[in-house]
Each structure stands twice: as structure tokens, then as C-alpha cells.
N, C-alpha and C positions, 0 to 999 in steps of 0.2 A: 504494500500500500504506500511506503515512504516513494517509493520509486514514480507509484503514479501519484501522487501529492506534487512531486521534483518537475516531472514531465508535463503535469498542468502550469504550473505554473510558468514552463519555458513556455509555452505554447500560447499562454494568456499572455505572454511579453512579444513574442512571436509576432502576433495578431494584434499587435497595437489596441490588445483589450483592457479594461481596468475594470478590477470592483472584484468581489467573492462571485464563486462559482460553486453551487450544490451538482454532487454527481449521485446519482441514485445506480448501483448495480443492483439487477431486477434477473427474472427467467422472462421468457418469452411469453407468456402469461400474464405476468405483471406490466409488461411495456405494450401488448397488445390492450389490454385496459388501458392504460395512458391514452396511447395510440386514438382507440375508440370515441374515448371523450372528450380528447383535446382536439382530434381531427377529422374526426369520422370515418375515418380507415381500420373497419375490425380486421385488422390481421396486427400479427408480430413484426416488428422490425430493430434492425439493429441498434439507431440512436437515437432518441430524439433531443429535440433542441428549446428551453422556452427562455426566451430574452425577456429581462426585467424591464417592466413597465416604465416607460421616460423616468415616472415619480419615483424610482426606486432607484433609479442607476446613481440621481445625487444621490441615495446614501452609499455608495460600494455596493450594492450588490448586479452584477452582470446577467445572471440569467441562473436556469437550474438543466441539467443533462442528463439524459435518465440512458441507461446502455444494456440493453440484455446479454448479460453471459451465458446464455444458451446461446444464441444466434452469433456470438465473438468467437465463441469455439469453435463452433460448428466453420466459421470465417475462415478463422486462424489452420484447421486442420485444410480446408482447402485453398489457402492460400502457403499452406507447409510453413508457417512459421508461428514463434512463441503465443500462446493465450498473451502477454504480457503487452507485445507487438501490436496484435490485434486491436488490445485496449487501446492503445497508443495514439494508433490509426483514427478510430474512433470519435475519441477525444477531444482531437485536431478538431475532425470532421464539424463535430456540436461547436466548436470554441469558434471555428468560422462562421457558424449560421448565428451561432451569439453576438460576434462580430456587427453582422448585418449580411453574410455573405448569403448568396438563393439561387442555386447550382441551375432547381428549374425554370428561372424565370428568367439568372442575367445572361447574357453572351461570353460567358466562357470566364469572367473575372474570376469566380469561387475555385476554379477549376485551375486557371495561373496561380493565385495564390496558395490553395494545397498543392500544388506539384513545387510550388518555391519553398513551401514551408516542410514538406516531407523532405525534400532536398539538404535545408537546414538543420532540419531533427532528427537527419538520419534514418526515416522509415521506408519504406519500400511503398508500392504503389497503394494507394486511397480510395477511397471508394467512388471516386467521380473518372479516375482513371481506368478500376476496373471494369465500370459499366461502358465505358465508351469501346473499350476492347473486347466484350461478346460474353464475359462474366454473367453467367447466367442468375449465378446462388447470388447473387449482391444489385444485377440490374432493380430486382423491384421492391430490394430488401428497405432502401433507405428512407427516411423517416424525420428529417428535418423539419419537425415542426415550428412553424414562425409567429 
């Protein structure tokens, strides 16, 4: 956990984000709830993303990430590297939509920016890179909610 405590935080400097960030590890179960009520998509997915309301961000707080470790594993085992990695990946991912980044809506910004910031953190490809490459298990996995 210190590791990914370490890892958020480069990532929140990373992203030119400020303020606390709540990460919620869930099963797929618990983040398909989320999912359901926060966005109307009954299914599981890997991360979702809720950025603090204007009113909130003056106090520090940035946003809350909720991440299923069912669906990280299941990631991690097909993309053959660490559960740890996975989380990582992740992470990023939410830290950007926290950001303000929205992989569906802009022209490719969210998607420069994690391929620069995987680049810098040393991770391997992202979830906005696997789906554009044919990644099946990840194309409809993700879950950036805004």
C-alpha cells in the first residue's frame, strides 16, 4: 500500500493535480454498483473517476477513485505483468479524468498525456493505448466516470 500511496502521489504531481484523492479498492460487484448509480452502466468496470465538486476542490480535496481488483487482475494477468503495475496503470488513468482529462469526448489530449505520463512513470501501455490497439478484455472495460 506504501508503494501505491508513493505512486499516487507522483502521479497527482505528474498531472499538475492538487488536493487529496480517496481511492476505494472494490470487487467487481462493488464498482458495478458504483458504476450503476453514478452512471447508468450496470456492468463492472475497471476504474472509475469522481472529481470534487468546484466547492470542494478550494478545500484540497480532488476527486474520489474507486478501482476493482477483480477486473486489475484479471488486466494484469493479460497484460502479463504485476497486480501492482496494473494498479498503477489505473491510477494514472482516474488521476487524469480527475484532472479534467475525457479520452471519449476530446481528440486525443487524455491519450498524449497518458502515453507522456506512462512514459515518465515508467508503466507500460494504458488503457487508452490498449483499446486503440484491438485489446479486446479493456476496449469496453473502462469507466471514467465524470
Amino acid at each position: 500500500m506504501r508503494e501505491l500511496r508513493s505512486f499516487l502521489r507522483s502521479a497527482l504531481s505528474a498531472a499538475g493535480l492538487r488536493g487529496e484523492v480517496s481511492v476505494l479498492l472494490t470487487t467487481d460487484n462493488g464498482i458495478r454498483a458504483l458504476n450503476r448509480d453514478f452512471r447508468k452502466k450496470d456492468k463492472a468496470t475497471d476504474v472509475l473517476s469522481f472529481p470534487a465538486e468546484t466547492s470542494h476542490a478550494g478545500a484540497g480535496i480532488a476527486g474520489d477513485l474507486a478501482i476493482s481488483l477483480d477486473t486489475a487482475r484479471r488486466q494484469a494477468e493479460e497484460q502479463r505483468h504485476p497486480l501492482l503495475t496494473e494498479l498503477k496503470v489505473l491510477l494514472l488513468h482516474g488521476v487524469l479524468h480527475l484532472a479534467g482529462y475525457d479520452h471519449e469526448s476530446d481528440r486525443g489530449q487524455m491519450a498524449r498525456k497518458e502515453a507522456a505520463l506512462r512514459k515518465q512513470l515508467g508503466l507500460p501501455a494504458g488503457l487508452i493505448q490498449r483499446s486503440r490497439v484491438g485489446n479486446k478484455s479493456t476496449r469496453k472495460r473502462d469507466g471514467g466516470a465524470q
